[in-house]
Every structure is written in C-alpha cells, then in structure tokens.
C-alpha positions as CSV (number, residue, x, y, z in Angstrom):
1,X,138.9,93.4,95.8
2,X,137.0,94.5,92.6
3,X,133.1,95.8,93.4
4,X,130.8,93.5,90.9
5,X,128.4,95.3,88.8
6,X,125.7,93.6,89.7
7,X,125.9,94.4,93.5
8,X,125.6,98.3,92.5
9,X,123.0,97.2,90.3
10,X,121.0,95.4,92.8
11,X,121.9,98.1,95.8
12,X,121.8,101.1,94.0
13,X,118.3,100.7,91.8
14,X,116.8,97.5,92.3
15,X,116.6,98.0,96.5
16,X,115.9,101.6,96.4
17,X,113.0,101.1,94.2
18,X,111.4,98.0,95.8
19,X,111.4,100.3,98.8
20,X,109.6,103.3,97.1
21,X,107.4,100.8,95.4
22,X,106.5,99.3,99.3
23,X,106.2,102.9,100.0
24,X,103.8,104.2,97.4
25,X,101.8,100.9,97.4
26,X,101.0,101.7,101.6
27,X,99.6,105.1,100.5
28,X,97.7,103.7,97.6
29,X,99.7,105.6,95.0
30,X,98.6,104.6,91.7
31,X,101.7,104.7,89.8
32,X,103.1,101.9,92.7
33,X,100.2,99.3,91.1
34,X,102.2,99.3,88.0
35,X,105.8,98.9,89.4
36,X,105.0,96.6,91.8
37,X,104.5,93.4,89.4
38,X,107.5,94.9,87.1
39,X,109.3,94.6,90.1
40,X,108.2,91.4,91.4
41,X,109.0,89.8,88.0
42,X,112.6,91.6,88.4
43,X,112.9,90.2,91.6
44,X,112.0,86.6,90.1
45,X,114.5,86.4,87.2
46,X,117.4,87.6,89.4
47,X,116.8,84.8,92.2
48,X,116.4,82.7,89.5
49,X,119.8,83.9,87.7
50,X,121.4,83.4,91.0
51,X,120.3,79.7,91.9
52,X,121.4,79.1,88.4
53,X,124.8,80.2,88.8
54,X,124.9,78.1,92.0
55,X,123.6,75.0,90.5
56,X,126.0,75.8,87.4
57,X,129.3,76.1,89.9
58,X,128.3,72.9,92.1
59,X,128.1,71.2,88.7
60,X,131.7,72.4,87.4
61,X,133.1,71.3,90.8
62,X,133.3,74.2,92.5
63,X,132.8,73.9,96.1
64,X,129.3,75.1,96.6
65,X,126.8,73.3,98.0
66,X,124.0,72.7,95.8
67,X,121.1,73.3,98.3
68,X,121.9,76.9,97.9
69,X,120.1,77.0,94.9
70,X,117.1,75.6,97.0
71,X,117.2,78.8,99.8
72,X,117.4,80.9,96.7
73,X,114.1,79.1,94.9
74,X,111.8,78.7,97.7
75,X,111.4,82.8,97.9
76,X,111.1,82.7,94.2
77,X,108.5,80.8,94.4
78,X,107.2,82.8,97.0
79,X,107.3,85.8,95.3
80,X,105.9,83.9,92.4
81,X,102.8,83.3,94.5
82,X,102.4,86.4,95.6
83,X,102.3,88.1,92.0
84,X,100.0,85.9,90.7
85,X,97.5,86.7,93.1
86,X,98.3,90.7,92.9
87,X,97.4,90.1,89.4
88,X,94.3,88.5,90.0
89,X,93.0,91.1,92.2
C-alpha cells in the first residue's frame, strides 16, 4: 500500500500547526493572530478540494456516495463562519 502525499502533508505540517496555532492563540501570542486565518483559509480550500474529488468520483461512476461531499461542506462552511467573524474582530 503506497503512503499519499497529501496525508504527510496534512499529518505532518498542516495538523501540527493548527495545534500550535490553538496553542499560541490560548496564550494570546501575537504571532498566532496572523496564522490563525492563514490557516483557516488552508483548512477551507482543502475540505473544499476534498468534496470536490468526491463529487468528481460519484460523477465518473465510482461508487461513492455523493452526500459525502455534503459532511465535508458543512464544516467548511463552518469554518467559513468562523473566519469571517475573526476577521471582523
């Protein structure tokens, strides 16, 4: 079985850092206000990317189930909602 790249992506920098940036942001580090909404948009764009795909496969006829794509929007759109108002703070 062959490791995809973008599981060591996601597991070795993206989860590590959205956990420092959770850290930092709890002790009011100033350096976590600015990778908190890089991170957020990071987080966006790859649930996105991901629902895509799924939507993409059920399309093609592979046997996923389209309301995947669904699970993976509704905490985009969560997260969505959540950066817009850290912005406007």
């Amino acid at each position: 079985m062959r490791t995809s790249p973008v599981h060591v992506l996601d597991l070795s920098l993206l989860l590590p850092a959205f956990v420092m940036t959770a850290v930092m942001l709890l002790r009011r580090k100033p350096a976590a206000f600015i990778l908190a909404p890089v991170l957020m948009v990071a987080g966006i764009l790859i649930i996105v990317a991901v629902a895509g795909m799924a939507l993409a496969m059920a399309v093609k006829g592979f046997a996923v189930d389209p309301r995947i794509a669904a699970l993976f929007l509704a905490p985009a759109a969560g997260l969505a909602l959540v950066l817009v108002r850290y912005l406007r703070v």
